[in-house]
C-alpha positions in Angstrom: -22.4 -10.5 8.8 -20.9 -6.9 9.0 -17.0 -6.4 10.0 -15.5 -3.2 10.7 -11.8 -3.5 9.9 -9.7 -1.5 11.8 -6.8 -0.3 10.2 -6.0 2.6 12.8 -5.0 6.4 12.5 -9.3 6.3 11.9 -9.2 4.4 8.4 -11.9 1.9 8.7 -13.6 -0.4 6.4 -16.4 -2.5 6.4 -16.7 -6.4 4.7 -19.8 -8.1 4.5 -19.3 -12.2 4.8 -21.5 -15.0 5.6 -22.2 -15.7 8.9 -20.2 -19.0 9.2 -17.1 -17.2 7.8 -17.7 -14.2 9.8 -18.0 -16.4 13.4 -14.3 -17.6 12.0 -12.9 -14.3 11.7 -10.6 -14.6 15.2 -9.1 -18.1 14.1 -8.4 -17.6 11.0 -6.9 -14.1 11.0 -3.5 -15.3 11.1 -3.4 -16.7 7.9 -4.6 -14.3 6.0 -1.9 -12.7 8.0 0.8 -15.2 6.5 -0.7 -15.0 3.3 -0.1 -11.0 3.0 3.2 -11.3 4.5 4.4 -13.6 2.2 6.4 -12.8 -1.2 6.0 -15.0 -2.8 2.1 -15.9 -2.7 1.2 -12.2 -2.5 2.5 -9.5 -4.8 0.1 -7.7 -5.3 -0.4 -5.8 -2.1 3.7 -5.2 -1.4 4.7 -1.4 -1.8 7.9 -1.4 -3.8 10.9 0.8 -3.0 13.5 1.6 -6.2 11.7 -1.7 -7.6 12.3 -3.8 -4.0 9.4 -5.0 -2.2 9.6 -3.3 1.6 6.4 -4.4 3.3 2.6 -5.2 2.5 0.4 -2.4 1.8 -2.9 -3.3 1.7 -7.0 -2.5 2.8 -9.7 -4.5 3.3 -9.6 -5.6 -0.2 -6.6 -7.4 0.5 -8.9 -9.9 2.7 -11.9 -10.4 0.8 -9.6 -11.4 -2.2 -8.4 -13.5 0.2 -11.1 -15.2 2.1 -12.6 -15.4 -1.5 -9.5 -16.7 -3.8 -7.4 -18.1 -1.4 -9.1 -19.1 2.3 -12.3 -20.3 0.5 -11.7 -20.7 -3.4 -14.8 -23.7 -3.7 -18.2 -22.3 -4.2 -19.6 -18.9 -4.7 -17.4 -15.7 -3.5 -17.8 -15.4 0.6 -17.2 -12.0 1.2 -17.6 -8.4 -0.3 -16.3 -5.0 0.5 -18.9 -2.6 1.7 -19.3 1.5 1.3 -22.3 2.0 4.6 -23.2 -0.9 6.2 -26.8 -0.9 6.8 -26.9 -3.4 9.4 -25.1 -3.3 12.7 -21.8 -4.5 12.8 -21.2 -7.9 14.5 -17.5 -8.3 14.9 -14.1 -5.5 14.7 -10.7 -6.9 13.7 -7.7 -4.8 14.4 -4.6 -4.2 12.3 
């Protein structure tokens, strides 16, 4: 499944997931959500400020490390960011 990620001011990018995880995409946005947001668990995608962390800075990247790492760490990787998606896309998430 194809998912446009919206990151607004017309930055867009595209993950490709398995169906299953893509149909879950709604529900389980807000952890990936607490899971970006949170200092601890996440430092990687924090912009820093005279050496201070400030807020998340991150791109669709961000949540396929996620739903692959993190949201769905058994089994093979579940999602991968994607240049021009051939096939139509089947859901848009907003941030």
């Amino acid at each position: 499944m194809i998912i446009k990620i919206d990151f607004g001011d017309d930055f867009i990018q595209y993950i490709s997931c398995s169906t299953k995880v893509g149909r879950k995409m709604n529900c389980i946005q807000e952890g990936f959500l607490n899971w970006i947001f949170d200092e601890e668990k996440n430092t990687e995608y924090w912009a820093l400020e005279n050496g201070k962390k400030i807020h998340p800075n991150y791109e669709a990247n961000a949540m396929v490390e996620w739903l692959n790492n993190v949201r769905f760490k058994r089994g093979i990787a579940k999602a991968k960011l994607i240049t021009n998606p051939q096939l139509r896309v089947k859901k848009s998430l907003y941030y």
